[in-house]
C-alpha positions, -999 to +999 in steps of 0.1 A: -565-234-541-603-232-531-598-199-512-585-179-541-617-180-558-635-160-529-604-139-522-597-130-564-639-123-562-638-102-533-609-082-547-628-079-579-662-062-560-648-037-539-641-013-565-677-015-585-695-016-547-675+011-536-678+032-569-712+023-563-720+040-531-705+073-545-719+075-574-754+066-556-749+097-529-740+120-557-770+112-579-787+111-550-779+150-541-782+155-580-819+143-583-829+159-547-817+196-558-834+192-594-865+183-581-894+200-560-878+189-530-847+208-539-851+236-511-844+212-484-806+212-489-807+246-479-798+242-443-818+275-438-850+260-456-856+227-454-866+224-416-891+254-421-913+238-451-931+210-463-932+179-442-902+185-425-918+215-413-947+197-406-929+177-380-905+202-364-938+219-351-957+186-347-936+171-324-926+180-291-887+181-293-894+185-328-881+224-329-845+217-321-838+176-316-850+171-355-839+197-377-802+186-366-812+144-372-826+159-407-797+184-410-771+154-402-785+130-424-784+154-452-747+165-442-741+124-440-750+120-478-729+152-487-699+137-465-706+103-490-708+120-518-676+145-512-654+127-488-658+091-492-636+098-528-606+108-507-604+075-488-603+052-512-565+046-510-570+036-472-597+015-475-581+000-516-551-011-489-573-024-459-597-048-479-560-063-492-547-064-463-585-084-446-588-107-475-586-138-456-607-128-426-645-139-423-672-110-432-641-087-444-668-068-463-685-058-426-646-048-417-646-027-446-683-010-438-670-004-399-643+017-413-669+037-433-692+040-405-665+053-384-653+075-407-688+090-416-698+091-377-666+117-375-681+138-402-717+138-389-705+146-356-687+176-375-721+186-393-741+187-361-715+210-343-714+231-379-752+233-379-751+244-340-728+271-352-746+283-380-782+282-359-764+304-333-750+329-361-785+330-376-802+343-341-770+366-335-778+383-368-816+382-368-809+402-335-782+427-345-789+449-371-760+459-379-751+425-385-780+420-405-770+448-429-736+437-431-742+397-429-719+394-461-685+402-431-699+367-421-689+351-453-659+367-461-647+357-423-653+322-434-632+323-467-606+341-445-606+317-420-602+288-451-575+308-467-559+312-436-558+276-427-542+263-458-511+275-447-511+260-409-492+234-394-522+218-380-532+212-419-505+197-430-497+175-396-535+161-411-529+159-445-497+138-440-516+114-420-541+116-448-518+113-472-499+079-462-525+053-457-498+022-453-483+041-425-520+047-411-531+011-411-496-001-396-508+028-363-541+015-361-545-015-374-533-051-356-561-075-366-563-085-325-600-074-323-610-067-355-645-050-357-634-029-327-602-019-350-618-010-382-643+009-367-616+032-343-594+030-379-625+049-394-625+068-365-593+078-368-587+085-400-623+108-403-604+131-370-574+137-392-598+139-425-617+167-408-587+183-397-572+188-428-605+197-449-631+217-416-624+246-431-635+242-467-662+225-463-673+253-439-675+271-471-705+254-482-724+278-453-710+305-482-719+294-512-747+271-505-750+239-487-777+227-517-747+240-539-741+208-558-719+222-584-698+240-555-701+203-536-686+188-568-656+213-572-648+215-532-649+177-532-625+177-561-598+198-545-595+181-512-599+149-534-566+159-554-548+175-522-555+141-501-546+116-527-525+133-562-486+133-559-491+166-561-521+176-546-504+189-510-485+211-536-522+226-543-529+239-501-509+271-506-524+283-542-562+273-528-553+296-496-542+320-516-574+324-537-596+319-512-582+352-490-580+374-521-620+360-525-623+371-487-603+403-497-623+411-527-655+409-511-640+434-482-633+458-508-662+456-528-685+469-501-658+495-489-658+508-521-697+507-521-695+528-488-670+552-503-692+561-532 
């Protein structure tokens, strides 16, 4: 009978901690873009000015090893904020199914980490990307004058992958966390397990969801109002009954986006 205290207790303060951590990365983001500061989200900015700035050019490595650390911490607290929503029904399922093991609430942070060190390693392969488009259009001017076929590439690219098997091979696995944690989960080593079931489940979370939040490079990575609506999609298409019904509408408007933005400027070049 003494163990159900701890266990009923534990059960009771996952929810408020975890609620807790989200809600603290979105106000987080919230108070960072209303204030001075705001300019660093900006992956274009905030390594350029201010003491960020400061220290890119102070330091020797400064110029390319600490804009992506800054960059990735930033993408880290957008990832919390966003993503960490859409894995609540996996980790709900795994602090059940760890009740009765010793420091289950480090368990429970290893999955996290894991999952989180998936999407950083994402961000810092995104921010190489978008450092090497930057210096391929600085140096093309063509490109320069056209930099918006850049954009609508990207929402192409989105729309386009909402209707391919690779997304919804992910978005299954996303989709049926009981299934997951029977895969990877055994309880034989179990720090070593919940950080590999973070792992995991981030490689099949970034497979369903690379492509839209690529789109943040579109409409603003200090964007928190686009942050808050692109989180709530693949929130709904990861974890509603009906949300993988959503994939094939949200493709749809994002290449007729892409498509509307072609046409604009051709029309602009016809008149």
């Amino acid at each position: 009978m003494q163990t159900d205290v701890p266990v009923a207790s534990a059960r009771g303060v996952f929810l408020p901690v975890f609620a807790a951590l989200v809600a603290f990365a979105w106000l987080t983001l919230l108070l960072w873009a209303q204030s001075p500061y705001g300019r660093y989200l900006d992956h274009g900015q905030w390594t350029e000015i201010g003491l960020a700035g400061d220290l890119c050019r102070a330091l020797p490595a400064g110029p390319i090893v600490l804009p992506a650390m800054l960059y990735v911490g930033g993408w880290l607290l957008m990832t919390a904020a966003m993503m960490l929503p859409t894995t609540l029904p996996l980790l709900a399922r795994f602090e059940r199914l760890t009740e009765l093991k010793p420091h289950r609430g480090w368990l429970v942070a290893l999955v996290i980490s894991g999952y989180l060190a998936i999407w950083g390693a994402f961000g810092l392969a995104a921010h190489l990307l978008d450092t090497g488009l930057h210096a391929l259009v600085a140096g093309t001017p063509w490109l320069m004058r056209n930099g918006w076929m850049v954009g609508a590439g990207v929402l192409a690219t989105a729309g386009a992958f909402q209707f391919s098997a690779l997304k919804y091979r992910c978005l299954d696995q996303c989709r049926a966390p009981f299934g997951f944690l029977n895969a990877h989960w055994h309880g034989r080593a179990p720090a070593r397990e919940a950080l590999l079931l973070g792992i995991h489940h981030g490689i099949f979370c970034v497979g369903c969801c690379w492509a839209i939040m690529l789109l943040m490079f579109v409409v603003g990575t200090g964007n928190v109002g686009w942050m808050l609506a692109l989180g709530a999609a693949m929130a709904a298409e990861k974890t509603m009954p009906w949300g993988k019904g959503l994939s094939a509408p949200l493709g749809i408007a994002l290449l007729a986006w892409s498509g509307a933005m072609v046409a604009g400027h051709a029309w602009g070049w016809l008149v």
